[in-house]
C-alpha positions in Angstrom: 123.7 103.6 96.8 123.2 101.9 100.0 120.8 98.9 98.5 124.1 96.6 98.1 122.6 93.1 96.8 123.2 90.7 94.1 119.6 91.3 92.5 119.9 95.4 92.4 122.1 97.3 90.2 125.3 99.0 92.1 125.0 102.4 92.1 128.9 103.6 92.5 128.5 107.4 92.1 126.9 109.8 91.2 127.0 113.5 91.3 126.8 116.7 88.9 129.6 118.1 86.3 128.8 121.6 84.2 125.6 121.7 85.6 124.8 117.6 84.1 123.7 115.5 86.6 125.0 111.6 86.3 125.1 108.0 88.0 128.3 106.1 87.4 126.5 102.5 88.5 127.6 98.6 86.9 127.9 97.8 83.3 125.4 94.8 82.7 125.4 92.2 79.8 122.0 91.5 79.0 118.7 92.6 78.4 115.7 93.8 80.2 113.6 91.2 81.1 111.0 93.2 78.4 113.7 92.2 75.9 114.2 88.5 77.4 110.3 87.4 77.2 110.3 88.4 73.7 113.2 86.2 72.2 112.5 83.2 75.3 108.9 82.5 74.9 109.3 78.7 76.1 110.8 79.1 79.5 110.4 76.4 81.7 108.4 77.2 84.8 111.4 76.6 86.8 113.3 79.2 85.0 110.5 82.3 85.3 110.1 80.9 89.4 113.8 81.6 89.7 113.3 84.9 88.0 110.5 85.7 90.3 112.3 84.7 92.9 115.4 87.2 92.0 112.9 90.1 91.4 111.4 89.1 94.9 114.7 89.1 96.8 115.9 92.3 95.6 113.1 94.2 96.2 112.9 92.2 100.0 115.9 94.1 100.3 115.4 97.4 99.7 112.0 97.0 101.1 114.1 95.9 104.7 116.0 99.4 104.0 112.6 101.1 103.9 112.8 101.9 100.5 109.8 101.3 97.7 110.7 101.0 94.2 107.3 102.1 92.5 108.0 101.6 89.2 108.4 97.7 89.1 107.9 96.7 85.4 109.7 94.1 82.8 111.5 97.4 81.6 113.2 98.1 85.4 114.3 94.3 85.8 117.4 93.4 83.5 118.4 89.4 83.4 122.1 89.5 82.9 124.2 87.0 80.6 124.8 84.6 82.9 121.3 84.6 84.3 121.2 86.7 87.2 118.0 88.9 87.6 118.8 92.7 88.7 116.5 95.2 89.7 116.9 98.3 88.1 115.8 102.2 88.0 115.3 103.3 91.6 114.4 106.6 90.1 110.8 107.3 91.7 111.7 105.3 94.6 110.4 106.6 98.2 112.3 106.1 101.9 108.6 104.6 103.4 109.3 106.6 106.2 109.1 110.1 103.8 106.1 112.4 104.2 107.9 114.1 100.5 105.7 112.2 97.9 102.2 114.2 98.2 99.2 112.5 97.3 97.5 113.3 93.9 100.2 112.7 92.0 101.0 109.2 89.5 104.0 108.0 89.1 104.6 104.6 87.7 104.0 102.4 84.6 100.1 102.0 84.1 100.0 98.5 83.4 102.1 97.8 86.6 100.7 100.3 88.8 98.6 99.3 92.2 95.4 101.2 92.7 96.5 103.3 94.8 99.0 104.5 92.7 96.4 105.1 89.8 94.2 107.1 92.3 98.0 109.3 93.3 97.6 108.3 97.0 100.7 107.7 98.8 102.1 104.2 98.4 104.2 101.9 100.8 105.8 98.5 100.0 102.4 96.8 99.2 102.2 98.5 96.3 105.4 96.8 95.1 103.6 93.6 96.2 100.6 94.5 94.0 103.4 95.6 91.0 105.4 92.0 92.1 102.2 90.3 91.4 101.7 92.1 87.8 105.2 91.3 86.5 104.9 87.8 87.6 101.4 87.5 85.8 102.6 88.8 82.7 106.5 86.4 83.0 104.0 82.9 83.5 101.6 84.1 81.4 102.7 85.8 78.2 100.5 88.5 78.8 100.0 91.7 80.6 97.2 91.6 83.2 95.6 94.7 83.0 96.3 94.7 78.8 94.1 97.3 77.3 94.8 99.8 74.4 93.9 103.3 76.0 96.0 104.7 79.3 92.5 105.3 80.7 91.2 101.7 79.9 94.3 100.3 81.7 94.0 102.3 84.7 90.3 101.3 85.4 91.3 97.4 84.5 93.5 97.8 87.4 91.2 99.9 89.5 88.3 97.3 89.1 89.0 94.2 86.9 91.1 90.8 88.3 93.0 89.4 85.8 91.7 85.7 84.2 93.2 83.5 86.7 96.6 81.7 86.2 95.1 78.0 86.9 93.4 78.6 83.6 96.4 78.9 81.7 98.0 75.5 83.1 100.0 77.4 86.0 99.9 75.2 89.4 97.0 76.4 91.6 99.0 77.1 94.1 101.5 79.3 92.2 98.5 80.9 90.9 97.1 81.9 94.8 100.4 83.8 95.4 99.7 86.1 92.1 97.1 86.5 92.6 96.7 87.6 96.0 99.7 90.4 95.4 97.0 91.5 92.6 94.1 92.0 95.5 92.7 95.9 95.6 92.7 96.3 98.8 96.3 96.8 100.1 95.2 95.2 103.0 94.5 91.8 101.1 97.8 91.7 99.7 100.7 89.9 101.2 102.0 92.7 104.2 
């Protein structure tokens, strides 16, 4: 409730009634950006950038609040009717400060996971970088980095495999540096 920015959903409420918990939060027009991909395949660079950049700010916020989203996918970003990108579904998120989450435990999507995650070790906002990095692969790509058809194949693509690198597929060198250095395994390697 406290993560007040233009690129997070408001949260206005929320509370329990005949033993029924709820959120009262912002009705959105839109879609997920999931949804979007599908029915806009020929988005101009510039328009996925300023996506990128909306998914980037929002999480820059609640990452200066101390809080990590880890579950960044296409399904927890919703682009709104009038274009605005929102970052959605702060449900497994984690005050960076907590010792709550335990290790040995996954939580997260698979195909947006950072290693880390996959191995259920604690995770702090580089693991959004490395989840930033796999949403923005799959929005100027077309396709999912770590793509595989078994949960176990996924999670050793992201474990050990770099995806096929953006400059390949016509995206600007530079552009394709950034990606894929929030895709490094090594925490460390990633953008801090």
């Amino acid at each position: 409730g406290e993560l007040n920015h233009r690129n997070i959903i408001k949260i206005y409420d929320f509370g329990e009634e005949a033993g029924r918990a709820f959120i009262v939060m912002e009705l959105l027009e839109g879609s997920s950006l999931s949804d979007f991909l599908k029915t806009h395949i020929d988005l101009s660079l510039e328009r996925k950038i300023e996506i990128l950049v909306g998914m980037c700010e929002g999480l820059a916020f609640s990452h200066s609040r101390s809080i990590v989203h880890r579950d960044l996918k296409p399904g927890n970003l919703f682009i709104t009717k009038d274009g605005q990108v929102k970052v959605l579904d702060f449900g497994l998120a984690r005050i960076a400060s907590s010792n709550l989450t335990r290790t040995g435990f996954v939580f997260g999507t698979p195909d947006y996971m950072s290693p880390e995650q996959v191995r259920g070790k604690v995770v702090d906002e580089r693991s959004d970088i490395f989840s930033v990095g796999a949403v923005s692969y799959q929005v100027l790509s077309g396709r999912r980095p770590f793509a595989a058809k078994t949960l176990p194949e996924i999670m050793n693509k992201v474990l050990e495999d770099a995806p096929p690198s953006l400059s390949l597929l016509g995206i600007p060198p530079s552009l394709a540096r950034i990606v894929a250095r929030a895709l490094q395994k090594d925490p460390l390697s990633r953008y801090q």
